[in-house]
Backbone as CSV, one residue per row, in Angstrom:
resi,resn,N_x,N_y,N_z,CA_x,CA_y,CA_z,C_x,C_y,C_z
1,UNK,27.494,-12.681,-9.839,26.942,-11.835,-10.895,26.357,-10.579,-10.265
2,UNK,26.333,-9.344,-10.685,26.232,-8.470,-10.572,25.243,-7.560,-10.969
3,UNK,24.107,-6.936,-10.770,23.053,-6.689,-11.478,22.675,-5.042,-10.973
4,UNK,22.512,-4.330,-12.078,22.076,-2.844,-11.592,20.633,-2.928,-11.277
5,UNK,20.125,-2.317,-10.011,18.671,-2.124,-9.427,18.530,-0.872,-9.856
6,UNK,16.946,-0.744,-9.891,16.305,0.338,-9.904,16.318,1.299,-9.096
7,UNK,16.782,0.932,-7.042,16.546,1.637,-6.322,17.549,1.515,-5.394
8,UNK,17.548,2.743,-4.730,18.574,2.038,-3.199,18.491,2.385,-1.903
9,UNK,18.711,2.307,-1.515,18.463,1.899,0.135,18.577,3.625,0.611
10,UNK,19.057,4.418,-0.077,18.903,5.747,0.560,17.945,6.427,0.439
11,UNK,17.298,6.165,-0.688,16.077,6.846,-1.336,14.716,6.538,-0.426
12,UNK,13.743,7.784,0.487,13.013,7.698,0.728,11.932,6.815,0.546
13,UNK,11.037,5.969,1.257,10.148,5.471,0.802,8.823,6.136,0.463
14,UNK,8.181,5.954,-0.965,7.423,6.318,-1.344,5.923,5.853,-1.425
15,UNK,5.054,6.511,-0.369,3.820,5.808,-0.223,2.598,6.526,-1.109
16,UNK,1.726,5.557,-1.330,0.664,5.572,-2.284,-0.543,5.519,-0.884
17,UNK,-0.860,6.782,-0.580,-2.347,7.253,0.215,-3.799,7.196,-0.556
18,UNK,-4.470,6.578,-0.012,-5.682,6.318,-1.001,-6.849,6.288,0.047
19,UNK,-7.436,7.330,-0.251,-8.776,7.481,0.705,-9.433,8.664,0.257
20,UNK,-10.751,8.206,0.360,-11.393,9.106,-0.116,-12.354,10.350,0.786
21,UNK,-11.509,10.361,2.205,-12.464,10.812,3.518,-10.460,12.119,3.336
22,UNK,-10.876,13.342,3.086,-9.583,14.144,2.665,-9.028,14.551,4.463
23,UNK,-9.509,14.106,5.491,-8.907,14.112,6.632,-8.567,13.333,6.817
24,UNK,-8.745,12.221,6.653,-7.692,10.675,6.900,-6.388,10.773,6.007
25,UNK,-6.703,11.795,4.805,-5.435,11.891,3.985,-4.799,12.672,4.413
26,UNK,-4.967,13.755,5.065,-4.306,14.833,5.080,-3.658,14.238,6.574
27,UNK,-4.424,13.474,7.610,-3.599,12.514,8.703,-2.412,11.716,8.670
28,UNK,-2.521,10.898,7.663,-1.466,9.872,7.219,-0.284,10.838,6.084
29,UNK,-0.585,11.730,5.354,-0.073,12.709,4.951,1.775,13.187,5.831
30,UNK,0.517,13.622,7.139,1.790,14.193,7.971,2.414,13.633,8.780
31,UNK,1.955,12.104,8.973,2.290,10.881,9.882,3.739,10.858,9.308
32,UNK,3.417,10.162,7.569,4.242,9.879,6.974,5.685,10.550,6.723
33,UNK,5.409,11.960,6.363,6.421,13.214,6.270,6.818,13.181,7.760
34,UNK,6.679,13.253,9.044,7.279,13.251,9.946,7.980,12.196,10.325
35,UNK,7.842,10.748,9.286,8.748,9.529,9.528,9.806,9.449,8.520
36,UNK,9.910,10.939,7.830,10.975,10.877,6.737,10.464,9.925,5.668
37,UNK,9.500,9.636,5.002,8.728,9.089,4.075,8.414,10.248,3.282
38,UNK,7.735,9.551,2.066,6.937,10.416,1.024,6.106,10.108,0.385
39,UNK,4.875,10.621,0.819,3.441,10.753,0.758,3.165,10.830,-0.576
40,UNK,2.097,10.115,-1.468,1.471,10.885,-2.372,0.398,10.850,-2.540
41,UNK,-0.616,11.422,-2.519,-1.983,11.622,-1.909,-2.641,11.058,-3.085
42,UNK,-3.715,9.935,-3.148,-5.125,10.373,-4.109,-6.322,10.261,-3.496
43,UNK,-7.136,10.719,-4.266,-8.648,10.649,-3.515,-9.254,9.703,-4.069
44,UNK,-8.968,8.515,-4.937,-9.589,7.364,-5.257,-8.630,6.273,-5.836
45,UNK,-9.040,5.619,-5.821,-8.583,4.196,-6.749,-7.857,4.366,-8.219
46,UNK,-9.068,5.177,-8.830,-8.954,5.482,-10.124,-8.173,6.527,-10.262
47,UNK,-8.169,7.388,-9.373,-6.669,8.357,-9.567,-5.838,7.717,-9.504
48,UNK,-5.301,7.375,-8.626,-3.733,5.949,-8.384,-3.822,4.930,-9.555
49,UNK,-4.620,4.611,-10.300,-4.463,3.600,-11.512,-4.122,5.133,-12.679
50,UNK,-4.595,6.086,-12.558,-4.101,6.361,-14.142,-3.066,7.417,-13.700
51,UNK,-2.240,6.956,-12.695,-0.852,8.097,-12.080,-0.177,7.374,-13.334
52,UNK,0.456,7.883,-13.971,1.935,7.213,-14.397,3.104,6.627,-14.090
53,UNK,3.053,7.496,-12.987,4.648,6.991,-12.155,4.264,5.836,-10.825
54,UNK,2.684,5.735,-11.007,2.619,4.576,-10.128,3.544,3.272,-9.494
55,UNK,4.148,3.028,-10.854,5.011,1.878,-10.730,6.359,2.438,-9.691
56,UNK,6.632,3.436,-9.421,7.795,3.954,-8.122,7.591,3.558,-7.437
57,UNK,5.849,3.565,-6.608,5.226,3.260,-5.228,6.089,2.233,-4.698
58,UNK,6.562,2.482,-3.149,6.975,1.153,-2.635,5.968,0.181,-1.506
59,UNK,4.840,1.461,-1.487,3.843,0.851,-0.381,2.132,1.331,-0.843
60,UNK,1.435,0.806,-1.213,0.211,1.496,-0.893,-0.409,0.956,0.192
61,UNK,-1.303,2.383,0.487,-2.253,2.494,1.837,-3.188,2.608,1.484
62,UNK,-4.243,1.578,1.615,-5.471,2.383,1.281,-6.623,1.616,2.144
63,UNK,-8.037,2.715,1.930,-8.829,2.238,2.597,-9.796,1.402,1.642
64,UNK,-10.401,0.582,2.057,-11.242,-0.607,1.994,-12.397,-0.086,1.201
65,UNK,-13.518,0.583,1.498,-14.529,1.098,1.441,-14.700,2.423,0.569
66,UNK,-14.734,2.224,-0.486,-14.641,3.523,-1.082,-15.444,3.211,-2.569
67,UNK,-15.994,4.755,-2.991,-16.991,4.643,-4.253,-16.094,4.249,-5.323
68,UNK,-16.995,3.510,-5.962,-15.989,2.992,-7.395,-15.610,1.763,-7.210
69,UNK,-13.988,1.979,-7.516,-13.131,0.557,-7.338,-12.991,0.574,-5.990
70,UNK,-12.975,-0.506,-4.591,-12.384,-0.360,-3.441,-11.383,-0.766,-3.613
71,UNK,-10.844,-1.122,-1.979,-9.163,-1.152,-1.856,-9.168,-2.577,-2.756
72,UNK,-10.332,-3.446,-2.100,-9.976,-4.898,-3.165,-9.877,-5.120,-3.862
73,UNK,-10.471,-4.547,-5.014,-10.385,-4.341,-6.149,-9.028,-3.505,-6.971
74,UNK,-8.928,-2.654,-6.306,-7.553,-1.815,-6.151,-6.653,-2.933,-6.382
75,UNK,-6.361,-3.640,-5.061,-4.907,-4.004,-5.328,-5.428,-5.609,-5.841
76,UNK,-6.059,-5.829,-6.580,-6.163,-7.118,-7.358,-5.686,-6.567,-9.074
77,UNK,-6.497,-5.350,-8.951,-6.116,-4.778,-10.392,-4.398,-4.253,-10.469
78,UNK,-3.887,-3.845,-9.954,-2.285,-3.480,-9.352,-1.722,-4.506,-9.466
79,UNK,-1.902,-5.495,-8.612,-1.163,-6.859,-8.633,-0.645,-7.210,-10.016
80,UNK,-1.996,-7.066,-10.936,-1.653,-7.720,-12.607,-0.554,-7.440,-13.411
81,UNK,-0.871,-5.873,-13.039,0.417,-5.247,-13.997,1.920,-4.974,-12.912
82,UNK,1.927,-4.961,-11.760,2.850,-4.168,-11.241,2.673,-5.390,-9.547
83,UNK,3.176,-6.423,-9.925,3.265,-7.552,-8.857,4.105,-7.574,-7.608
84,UNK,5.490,-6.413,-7.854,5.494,-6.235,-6.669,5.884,-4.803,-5.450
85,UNK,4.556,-4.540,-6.163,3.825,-3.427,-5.046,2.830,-4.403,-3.993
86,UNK,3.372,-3.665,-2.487,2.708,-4.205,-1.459,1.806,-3.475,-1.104
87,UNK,0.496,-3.883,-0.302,-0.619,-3.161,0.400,-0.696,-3.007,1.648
88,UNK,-0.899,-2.109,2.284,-1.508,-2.043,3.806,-3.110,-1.443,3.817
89,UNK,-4.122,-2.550,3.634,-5.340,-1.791,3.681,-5.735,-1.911,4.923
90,UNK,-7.091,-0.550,4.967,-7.441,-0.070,6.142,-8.789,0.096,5.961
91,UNK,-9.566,-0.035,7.224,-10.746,0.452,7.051,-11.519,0.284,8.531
92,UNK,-12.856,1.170,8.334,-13.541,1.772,9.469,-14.285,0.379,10.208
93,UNK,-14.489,-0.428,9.160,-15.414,-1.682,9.541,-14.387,-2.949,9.367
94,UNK,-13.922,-2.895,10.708,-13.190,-4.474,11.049,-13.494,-5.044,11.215
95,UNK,-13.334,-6.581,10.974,-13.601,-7.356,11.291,-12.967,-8.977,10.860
96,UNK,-13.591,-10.062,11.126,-12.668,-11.482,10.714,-12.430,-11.366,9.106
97,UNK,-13.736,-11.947,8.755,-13.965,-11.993,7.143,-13.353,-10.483,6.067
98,UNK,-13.413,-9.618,6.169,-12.739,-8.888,5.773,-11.137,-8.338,5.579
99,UNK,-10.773,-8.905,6.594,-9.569,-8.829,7.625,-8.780,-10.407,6.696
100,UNK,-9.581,-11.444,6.611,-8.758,-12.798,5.791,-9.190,-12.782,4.430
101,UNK,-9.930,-11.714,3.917,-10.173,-11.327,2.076,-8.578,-10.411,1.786
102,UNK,-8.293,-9.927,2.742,-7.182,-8.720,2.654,-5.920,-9.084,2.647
103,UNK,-6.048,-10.379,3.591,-4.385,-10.874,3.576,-4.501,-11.824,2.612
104,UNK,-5.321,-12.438,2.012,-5.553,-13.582,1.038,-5.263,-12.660,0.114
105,UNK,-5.723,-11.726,-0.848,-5.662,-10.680,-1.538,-4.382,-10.914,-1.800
106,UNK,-3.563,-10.706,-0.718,-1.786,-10.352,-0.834,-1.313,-9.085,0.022
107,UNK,-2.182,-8.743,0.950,-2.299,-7.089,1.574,-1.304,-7.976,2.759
108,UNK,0.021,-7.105,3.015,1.078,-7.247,3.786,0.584,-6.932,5.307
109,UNK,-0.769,-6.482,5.559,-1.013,-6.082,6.414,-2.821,-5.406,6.425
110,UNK,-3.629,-5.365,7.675,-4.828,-4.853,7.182,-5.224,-4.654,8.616
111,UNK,-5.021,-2.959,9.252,-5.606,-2.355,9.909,-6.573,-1.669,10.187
112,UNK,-7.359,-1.212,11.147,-8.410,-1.040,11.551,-8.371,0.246,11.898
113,UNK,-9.176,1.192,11.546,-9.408,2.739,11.725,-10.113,2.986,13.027
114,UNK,-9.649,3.906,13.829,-8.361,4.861,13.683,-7.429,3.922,13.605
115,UNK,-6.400,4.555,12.936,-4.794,3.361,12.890,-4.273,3.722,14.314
116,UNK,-3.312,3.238,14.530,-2.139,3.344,15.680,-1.652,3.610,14.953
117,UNK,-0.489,4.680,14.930,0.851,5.375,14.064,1.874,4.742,14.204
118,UNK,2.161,3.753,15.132,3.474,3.336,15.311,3.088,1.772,14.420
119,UNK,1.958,1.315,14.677,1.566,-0.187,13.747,1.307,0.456,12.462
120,UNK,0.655,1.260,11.947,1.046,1.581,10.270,2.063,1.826,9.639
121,UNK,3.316,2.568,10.418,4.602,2.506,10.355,5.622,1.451,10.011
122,UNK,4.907,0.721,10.944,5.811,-0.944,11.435,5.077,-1.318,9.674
123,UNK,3.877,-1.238,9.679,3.049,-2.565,8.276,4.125,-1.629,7.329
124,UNK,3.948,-0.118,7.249,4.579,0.353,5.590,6.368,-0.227,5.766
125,UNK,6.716,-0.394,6.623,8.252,-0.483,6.351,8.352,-1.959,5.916
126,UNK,7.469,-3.136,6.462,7.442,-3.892,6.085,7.488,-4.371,4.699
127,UNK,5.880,-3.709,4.437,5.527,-3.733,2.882,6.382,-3.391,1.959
128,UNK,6.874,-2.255,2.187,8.310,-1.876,1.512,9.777,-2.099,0.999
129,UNK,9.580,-3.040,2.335,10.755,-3.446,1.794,10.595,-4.813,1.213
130,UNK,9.619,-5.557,1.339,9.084,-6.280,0.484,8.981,-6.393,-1.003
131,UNK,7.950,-5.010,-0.941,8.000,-4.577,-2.826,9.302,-4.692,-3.666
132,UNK,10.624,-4.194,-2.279,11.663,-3.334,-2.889,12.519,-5.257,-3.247
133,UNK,12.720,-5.745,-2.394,12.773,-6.948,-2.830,12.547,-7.539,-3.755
134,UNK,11.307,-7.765,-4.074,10.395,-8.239,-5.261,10.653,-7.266,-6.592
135,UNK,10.967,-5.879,-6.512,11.379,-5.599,-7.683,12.845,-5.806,-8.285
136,UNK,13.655,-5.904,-7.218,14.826,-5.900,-7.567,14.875,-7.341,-8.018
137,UNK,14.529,-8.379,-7.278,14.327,-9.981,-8.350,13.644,-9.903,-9.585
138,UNK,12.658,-9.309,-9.707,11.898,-8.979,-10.745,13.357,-8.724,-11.885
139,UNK,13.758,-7.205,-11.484,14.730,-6.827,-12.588,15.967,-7.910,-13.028
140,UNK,16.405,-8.435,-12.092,17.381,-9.440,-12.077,17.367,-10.863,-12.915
141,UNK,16.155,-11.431,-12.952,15.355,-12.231,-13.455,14.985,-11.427,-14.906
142,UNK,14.523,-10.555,-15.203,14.224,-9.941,-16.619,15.780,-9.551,-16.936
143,UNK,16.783,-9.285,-16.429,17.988,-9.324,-17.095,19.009,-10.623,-17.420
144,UNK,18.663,-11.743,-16.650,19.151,-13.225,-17.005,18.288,-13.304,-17.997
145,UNK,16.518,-13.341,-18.138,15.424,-13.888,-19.593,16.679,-12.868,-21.151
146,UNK,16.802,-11.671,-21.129,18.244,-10.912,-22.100,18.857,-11.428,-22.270
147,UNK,19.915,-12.050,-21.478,21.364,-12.232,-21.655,20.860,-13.711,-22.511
148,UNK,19.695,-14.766,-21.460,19.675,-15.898,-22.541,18.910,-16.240,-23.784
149,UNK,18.116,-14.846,-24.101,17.383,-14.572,-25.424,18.546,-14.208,-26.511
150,UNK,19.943,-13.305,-25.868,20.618,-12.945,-26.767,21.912,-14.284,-27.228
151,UNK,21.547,-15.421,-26.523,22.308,-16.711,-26.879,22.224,-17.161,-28.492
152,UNK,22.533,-17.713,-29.197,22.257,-18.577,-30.219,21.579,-19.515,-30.042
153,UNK,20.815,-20.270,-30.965,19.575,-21.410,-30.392,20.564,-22.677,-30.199
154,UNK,22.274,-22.692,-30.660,22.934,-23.687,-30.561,23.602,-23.815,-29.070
155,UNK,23.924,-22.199,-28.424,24.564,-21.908,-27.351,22.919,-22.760,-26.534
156,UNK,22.080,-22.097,-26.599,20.689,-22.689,-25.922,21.137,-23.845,-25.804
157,UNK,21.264,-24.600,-26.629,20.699,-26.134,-26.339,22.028,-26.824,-25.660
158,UNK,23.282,-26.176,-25.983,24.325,-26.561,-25.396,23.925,-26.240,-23.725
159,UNK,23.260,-24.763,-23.472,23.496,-24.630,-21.590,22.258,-25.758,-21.352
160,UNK,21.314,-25.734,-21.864,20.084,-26.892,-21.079,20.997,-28.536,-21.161
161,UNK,21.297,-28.767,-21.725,22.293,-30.414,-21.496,23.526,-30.004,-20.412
162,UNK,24.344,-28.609,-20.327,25.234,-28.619,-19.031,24.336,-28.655,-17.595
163,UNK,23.382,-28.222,-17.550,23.478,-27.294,-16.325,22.581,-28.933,-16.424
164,UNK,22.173,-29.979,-16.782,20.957,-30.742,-16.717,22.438,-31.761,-16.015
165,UNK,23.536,-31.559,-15.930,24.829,-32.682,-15.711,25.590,-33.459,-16.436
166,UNK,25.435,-33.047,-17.776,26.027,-33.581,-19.162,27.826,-33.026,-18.783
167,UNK,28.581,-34.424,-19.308,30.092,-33.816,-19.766,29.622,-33.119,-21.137
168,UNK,31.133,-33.127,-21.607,31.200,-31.920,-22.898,30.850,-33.004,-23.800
169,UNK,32.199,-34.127,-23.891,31.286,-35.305,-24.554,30.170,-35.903,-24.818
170,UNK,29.752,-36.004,-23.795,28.060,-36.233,-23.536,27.459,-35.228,-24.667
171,UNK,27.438,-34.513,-23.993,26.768,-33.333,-24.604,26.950,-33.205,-26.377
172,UNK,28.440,-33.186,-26.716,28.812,-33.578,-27.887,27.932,-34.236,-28.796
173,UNK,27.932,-35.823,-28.245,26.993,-37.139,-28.867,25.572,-36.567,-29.021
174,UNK,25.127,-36.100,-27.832,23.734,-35.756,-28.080,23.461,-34.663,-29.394
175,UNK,24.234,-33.789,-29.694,23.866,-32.983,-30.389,24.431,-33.076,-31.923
176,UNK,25.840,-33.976,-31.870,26.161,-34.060,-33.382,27.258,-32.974,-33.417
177,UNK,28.076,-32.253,-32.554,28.760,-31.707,-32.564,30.190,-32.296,-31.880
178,UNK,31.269,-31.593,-32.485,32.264,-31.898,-31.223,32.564,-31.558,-29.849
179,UNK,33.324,-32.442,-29.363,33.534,-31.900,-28.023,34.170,-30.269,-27.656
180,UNK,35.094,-30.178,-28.802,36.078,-28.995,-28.888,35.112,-28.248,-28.993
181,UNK,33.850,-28.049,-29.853,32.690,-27.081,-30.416,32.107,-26.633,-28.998
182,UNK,31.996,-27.700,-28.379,31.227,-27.759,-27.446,31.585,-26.534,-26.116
183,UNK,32.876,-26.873,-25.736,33.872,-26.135,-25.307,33.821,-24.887,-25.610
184,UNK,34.034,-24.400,-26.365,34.146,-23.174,-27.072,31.967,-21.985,-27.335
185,UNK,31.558,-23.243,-27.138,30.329,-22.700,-26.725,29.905,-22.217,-25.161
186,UNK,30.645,-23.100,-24.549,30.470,-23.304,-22.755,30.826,-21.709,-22.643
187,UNK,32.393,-21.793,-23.091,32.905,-20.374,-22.771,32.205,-19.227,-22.834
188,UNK,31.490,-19.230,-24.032,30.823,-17.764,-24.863,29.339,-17.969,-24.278
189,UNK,28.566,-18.941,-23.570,27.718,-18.861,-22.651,28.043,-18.141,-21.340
190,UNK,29.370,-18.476,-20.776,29.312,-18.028,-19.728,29.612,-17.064,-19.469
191,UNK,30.261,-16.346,-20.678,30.612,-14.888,-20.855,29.501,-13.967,-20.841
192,UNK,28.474,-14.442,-22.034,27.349,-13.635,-22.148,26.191,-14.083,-21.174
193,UNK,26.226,-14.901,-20.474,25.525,-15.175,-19.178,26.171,-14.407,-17.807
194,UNK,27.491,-13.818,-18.237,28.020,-13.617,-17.102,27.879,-14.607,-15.568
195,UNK,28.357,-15.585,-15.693,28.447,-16.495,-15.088,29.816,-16.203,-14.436
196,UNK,29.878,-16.844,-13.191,31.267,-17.076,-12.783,31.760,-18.341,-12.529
197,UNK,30.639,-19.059,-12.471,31.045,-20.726,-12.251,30.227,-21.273,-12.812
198,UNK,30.096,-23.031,-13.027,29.453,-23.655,-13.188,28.301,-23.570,-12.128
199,UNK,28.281,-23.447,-10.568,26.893,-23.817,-10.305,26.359,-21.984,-10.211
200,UNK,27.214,-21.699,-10.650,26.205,-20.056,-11.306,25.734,-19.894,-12.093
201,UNK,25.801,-21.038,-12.933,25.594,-21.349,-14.685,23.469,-21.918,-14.154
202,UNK,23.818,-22.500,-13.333,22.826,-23.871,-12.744,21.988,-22.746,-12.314
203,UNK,22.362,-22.292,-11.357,21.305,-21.536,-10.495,20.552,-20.514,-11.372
204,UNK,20.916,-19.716,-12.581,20.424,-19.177,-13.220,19.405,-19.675,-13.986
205,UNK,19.990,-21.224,-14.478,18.627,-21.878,-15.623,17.816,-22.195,-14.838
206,UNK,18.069,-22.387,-13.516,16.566,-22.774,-12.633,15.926,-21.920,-12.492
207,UNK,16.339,-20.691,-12.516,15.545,-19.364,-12.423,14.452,-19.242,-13.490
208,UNK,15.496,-19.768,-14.809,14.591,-19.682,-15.890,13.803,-20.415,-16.541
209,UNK,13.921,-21.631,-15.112,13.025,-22.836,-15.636,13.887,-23.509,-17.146
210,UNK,15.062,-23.249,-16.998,15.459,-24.312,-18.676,15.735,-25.654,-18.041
211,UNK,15.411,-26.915,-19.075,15.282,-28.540,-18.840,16.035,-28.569,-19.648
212,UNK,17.017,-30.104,-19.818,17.302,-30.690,-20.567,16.273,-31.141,-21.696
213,UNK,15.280,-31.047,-21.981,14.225,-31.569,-22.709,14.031,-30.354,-23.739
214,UNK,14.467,-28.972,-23.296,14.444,-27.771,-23.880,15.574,-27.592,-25.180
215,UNK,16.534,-28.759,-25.137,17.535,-28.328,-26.230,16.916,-29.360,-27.297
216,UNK,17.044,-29.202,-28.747,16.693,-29.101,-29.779,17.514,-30.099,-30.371
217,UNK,17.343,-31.869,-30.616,18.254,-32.378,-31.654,17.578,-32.398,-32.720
218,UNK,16.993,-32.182,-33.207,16.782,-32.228,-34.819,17.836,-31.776,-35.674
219,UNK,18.921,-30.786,-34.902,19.698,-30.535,-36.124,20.658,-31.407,-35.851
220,UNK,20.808,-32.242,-35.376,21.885,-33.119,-34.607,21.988,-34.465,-35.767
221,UNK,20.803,-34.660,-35.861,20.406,-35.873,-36.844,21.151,-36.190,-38.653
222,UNK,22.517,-36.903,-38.518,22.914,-36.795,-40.430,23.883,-35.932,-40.322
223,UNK,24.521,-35.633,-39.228,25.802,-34.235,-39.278,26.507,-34.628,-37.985
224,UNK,26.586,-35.469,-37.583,28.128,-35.815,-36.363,29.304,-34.934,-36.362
225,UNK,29.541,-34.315,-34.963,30.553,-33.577,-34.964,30.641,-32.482,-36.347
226,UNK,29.695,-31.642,-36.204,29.784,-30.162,-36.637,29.265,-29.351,-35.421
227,UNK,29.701,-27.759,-36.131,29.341,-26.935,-35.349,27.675,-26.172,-35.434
């Protein structure tokens, strides 16, 4: 199966700078632009939450310590809406406990000021391609939840009894339909599932968490073999 992404592998990576000290920005600024990256500067938390195009970011950087929201707060609030954007936070005061709030957090990484340029480099490419990962499953996954919202609730209950290891027969009995019906549903699932096989059929409902317990006999009950 085949799925259009949002992004691709040629397109610059786009970093989210967050500090509120405008020489550490204007540092990582030109770090970044000289690694063929692209910078976008804010001077707080709360600027980067009401960007719009936030959701592009493939990396934020930010520092720890700052008025307002900090970085922790930052990327706990980020996380909610926009799960997979990665962090590299930073800050002047290192140490253990701070340092295991950051990677617990979900921060791909959490360096210590001054940075090393070649280890903030190494954390953003990481993080990045991480995010870029995580969005592209993201999209992939929200385009299988489509294809099986746009099913019929009969096609539904027919894929949760296949992919659960039901024959057609089987499947048939359970629902009060025929086998031939049955058949003719498989097909037009796997069309509009875009499936190419049966265990492509499988691997998708696990994605989507569907059970055999998920298909519906009540209409099955007083009507044998209909459609």
């Amino acid at each position: 199966m085949t799925v259009a992404t949002g992004w691709r592998k040629d397109v610059p990576i786009k970093v989210a700078v967050i500090d509120d000290d405008e020489s550490v920005r204007r540092s990582l600024a030109r770090l970044l632009k000289l690694a063929a990256m692209r910078p976008v500067i804010f001077r707080s938390a709360r600027e980067f939450l009401e960007d719009p195009d936030r959701g592009e970011i493939d990396c934020v950087v930010s520092d720890i310590r700052m008025p307002g929201i900090d970085g922790f707060m930052l990327q706990e609030t980020v996380l909610e809406s926009l799960p997979f954007i990665s962090f590299v936070l930073i800050s002047g005061y290192g140490d253990v406990p701070t340092a295991v709030k950051a990677m617990k957090g979900g921060a791909v990484d959490f360096l210590e000021k001054p940075v090393d340029p070649k280890e903030l480099l190494a954390a953003i490419q990481r993080a990045s391609a991480r995010s870029r990962e995580l969005r592209v499953a993201g999209e992939q996954l929200e385009s299988l939840r489509r294809d099986y919202e746009a099913l019929t609730p009969r096609q539904r209950d027919v894929l949760a009894l296949v992919v659960a290891g039901l024959l057609n027969k089987q499947v048939g009995a359970q629902l009060g339909i025929s086998e031939k019906t049955v058949k003719v549903h498989r097909a037009r699932i796997m069309e509009q599932m875009r499936a190419d096989s049966l265990a492509d059929l499988v691997r998708m409902a696990t994605r989507l968490g569907i059970r055999a317990e998920d298909a519906d006999y009540s209409s099955a009950k007083g009507r044998p073999h209909s459609a």
